[in-house]
C-alpha positions in Angstrom: 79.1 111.7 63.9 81.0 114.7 65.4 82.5 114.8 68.8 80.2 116.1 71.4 82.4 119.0 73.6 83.0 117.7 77.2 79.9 120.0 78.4 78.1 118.0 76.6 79.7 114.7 76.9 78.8 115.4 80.9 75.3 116.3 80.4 74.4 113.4 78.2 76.4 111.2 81.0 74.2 112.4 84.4 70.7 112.5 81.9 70.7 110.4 79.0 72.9 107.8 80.3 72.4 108.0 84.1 70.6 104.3 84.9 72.8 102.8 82.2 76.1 104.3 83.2 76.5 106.5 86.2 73.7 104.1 88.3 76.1 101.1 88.4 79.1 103.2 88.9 77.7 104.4 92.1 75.7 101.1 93.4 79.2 99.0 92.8 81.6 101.7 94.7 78.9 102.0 97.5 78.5 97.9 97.8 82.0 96.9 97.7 83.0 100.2 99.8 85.7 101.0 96.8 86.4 104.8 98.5 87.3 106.0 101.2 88.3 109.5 103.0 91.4 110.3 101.7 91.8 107.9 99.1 94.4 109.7 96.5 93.1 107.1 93.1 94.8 107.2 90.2 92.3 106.4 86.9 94.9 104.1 84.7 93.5 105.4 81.2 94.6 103.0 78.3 93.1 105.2 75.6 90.3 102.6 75.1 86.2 103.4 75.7 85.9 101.9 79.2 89.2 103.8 81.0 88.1 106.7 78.8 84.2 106.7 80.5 85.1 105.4 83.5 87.6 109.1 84.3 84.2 111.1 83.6 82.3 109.0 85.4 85.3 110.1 88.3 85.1 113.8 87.2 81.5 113.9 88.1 81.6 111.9 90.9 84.1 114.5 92.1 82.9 117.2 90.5 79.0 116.6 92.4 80.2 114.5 95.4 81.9 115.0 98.6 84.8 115.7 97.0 86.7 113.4 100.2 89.3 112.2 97.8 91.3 112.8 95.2 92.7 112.1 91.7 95.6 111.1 89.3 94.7 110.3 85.5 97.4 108.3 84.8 98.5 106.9 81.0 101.0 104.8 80.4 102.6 104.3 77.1 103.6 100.9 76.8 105.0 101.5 73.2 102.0 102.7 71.1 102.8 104.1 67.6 102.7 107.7 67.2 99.2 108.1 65.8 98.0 106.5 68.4 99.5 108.3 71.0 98.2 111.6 69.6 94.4 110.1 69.0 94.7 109.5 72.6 96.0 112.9 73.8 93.8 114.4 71.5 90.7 112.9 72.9 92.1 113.3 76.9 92.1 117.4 75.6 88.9 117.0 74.0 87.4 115.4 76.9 89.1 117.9 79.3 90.9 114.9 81.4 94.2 116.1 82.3 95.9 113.0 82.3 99.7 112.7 83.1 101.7 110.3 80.4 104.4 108.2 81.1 106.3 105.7 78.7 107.1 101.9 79.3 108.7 99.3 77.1 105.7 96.5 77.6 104.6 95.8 74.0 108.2 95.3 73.0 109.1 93.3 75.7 106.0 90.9 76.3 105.8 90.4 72.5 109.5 89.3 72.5 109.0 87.0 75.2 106.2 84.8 74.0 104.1 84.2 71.1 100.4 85.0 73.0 101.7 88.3 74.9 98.5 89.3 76.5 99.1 87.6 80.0 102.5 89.3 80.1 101.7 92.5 78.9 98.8 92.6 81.5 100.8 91.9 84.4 103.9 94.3 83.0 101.2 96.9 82.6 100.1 96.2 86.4 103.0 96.6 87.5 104.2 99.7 85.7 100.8 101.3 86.7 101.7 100.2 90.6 105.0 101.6 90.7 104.0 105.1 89.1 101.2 105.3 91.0 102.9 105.3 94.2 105.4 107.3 93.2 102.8 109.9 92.7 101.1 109.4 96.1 98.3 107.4 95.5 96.8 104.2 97.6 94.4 102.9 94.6 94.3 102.2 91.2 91.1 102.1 88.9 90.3 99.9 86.3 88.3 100.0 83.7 86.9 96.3 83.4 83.1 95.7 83.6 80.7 93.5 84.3 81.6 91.6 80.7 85.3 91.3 81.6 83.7 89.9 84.8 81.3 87.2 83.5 84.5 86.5 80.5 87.2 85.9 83.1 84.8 83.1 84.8 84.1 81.3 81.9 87.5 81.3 80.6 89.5 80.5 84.1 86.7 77.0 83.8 87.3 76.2 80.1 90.9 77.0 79.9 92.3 76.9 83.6 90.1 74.6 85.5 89.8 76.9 88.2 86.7 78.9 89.1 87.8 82.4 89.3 86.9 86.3 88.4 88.1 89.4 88.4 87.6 91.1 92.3 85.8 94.4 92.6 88.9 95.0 94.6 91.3 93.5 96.1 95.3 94.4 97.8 98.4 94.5 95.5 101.0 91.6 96.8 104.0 93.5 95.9 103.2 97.3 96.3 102.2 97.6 100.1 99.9 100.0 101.0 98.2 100.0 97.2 94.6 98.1 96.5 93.1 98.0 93.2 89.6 98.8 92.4 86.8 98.4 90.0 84.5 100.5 90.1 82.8 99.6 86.3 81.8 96.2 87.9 78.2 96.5 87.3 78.2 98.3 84.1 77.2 96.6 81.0 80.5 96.6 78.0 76.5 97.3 75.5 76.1 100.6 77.5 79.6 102.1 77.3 79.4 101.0 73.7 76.4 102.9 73.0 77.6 105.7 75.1 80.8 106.1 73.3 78.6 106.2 69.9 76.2 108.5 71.1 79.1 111.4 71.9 80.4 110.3 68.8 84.7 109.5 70.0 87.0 107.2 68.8 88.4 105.0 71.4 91.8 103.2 70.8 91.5 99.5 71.4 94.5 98.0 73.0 96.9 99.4 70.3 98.9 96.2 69.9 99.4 93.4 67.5 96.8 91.6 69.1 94.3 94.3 67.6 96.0 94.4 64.3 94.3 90.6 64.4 97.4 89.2 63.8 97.1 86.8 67.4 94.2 85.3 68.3 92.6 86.4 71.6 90.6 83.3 73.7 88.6 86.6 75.4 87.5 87.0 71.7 86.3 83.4 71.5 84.8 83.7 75.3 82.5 86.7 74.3 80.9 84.7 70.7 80.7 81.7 73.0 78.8 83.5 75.7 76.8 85.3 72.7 76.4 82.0 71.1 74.9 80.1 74.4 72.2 83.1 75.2 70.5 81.6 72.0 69.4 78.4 74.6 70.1 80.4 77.9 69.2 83.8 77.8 69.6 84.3 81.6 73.4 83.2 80.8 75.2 86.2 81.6 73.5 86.6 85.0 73.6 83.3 85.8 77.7 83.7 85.5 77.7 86.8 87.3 75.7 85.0 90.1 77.7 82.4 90.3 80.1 84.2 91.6 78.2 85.0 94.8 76.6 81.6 95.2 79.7 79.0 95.7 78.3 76.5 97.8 81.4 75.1 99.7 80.1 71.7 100.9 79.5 71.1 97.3 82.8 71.4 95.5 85.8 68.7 95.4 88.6 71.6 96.9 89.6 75.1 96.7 93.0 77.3 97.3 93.6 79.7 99.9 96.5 81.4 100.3 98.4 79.2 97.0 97.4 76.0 100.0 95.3 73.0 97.8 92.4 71.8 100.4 90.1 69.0 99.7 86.9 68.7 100.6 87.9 65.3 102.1 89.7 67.6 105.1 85.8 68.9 105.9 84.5 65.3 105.7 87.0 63.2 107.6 86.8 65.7 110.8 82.6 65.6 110.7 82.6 61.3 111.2 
């Protein structure tokens, strides 16, 4: 399918797409409050469908809003080959996002650090992003994780972790003071940015590493068949994780951790005799 210009690519985003796409966007950046006046946000752009959308969905939010903010498209280069780096920059020209790249050794030096480099790489990447970010002025960074990478990270913090944990809409960096990162693709479905990216007819990187290549197995891989695998008996299952999240009856669970402190529920019970 050919490319769609970036006219078009906006049109089909506030018409075709609106409920699917630009609906969510809005409802999760008004419910979780994720600007505010002044807010300078850098969009972290990976070259992969979801940063890619989630910048136009930024463009027209700035583009037709109240414009009381305003924005860095930011792309690090954590070692991608050359042909990838150009299919990115191509589609950032094609997609008129004028996004400012800057290099970082993270592929090399997660993937010579362990043997399942995707933890390390993520948090390299974090930090990278933090650093540049605030170096550039900004107070926020904006991810492009959705409500899959939401529902995902739940299930595989209790099958791998035994904890019960997501990914935040938001939440404050602990080493960068003054920075918070946001989310602001929390509600949208990974189906709809799929069939969005199809519809305008891009190709998206994916993360550009050996772990695309297939040559490491990914347990977020084996978290999205299992998911796809239990709606066969649960259809509601996806919601159902999402709600969970919201619905963590405290008198009901053995202990949590606030602050890295362990407390029981025993703590709770022993003052209440």
């Amino acid at each position: 399918m050919q490319r769609l210009s970036a006219a078009l690519v906006e049109h089909k985003l506030r018409k075709n797409f609106r409920k699917q796409l630009w609906t969510p966007f809005i409802k999760a950046i008004k419910d979780y409050q994720l600007i505010e006046d002044g807010d300078r946000i850098a969009v972290a752009i990976s070259g992969g469908k979801d940063s890619f959308i989630l910048a136009k969905l930024f463009q027209e939010l700035y583009r037709h809003g109240h414009r009381n903010f305003s924005l860095e498209f930011l792309v690090m280069d954590p070692g991608y080959r050359s042909e990838h780096r150009a299919q990115l920059e191509k589609v950032a020209g094609d997609l008129e996002i004028p996004i400012r790249v800057f290099e970082a050794p993270v592929f090399r030096v997660s993937q010579a650090k362990t043997d399942k480099p995707c933890y390390l790489c993520a948090r390299m990447r974090r930090g990278y992003l933090y650093a540049k970010a605030k170096e550039l002025g900004c107070n926020k960074i904006a991810l492009g994780h959705h409500y899959d990478d939401v529902i995902e990270t739940v299930l595989m913090n209790v099958l791998s972790g035994g904890s019960f944990m997501t990914m935040m809409p938001k939440l404050h960096s602990t080493n960068f003071s003054g920075m918070e990162l946001i989310r602001p693709l929390y509600y949208t479905r990974e189906k709809d940015i799929i069939r969005f990216s199809r519809a305008i007819g891009y190709d998206f990187l994916n993360c550009a590493c050996v772990v695309a290549d297939g040559r490491i197995d990914s347990n977020r891989q084996r978290i999205k068949q299992l998911i796809q695998t239990l709606k066969t008996d649960f259809p509601q299952v996806e919601d159902s994780l999402f709600a969970a999240t919201k619905n963590v009856h405290v008198g009901a669970i053995l202990g949590t951790i606030e602050q890295g402190e362990k407390r029981s529920f025993l703590d709770h019970y022993k003052k209440e005799k």
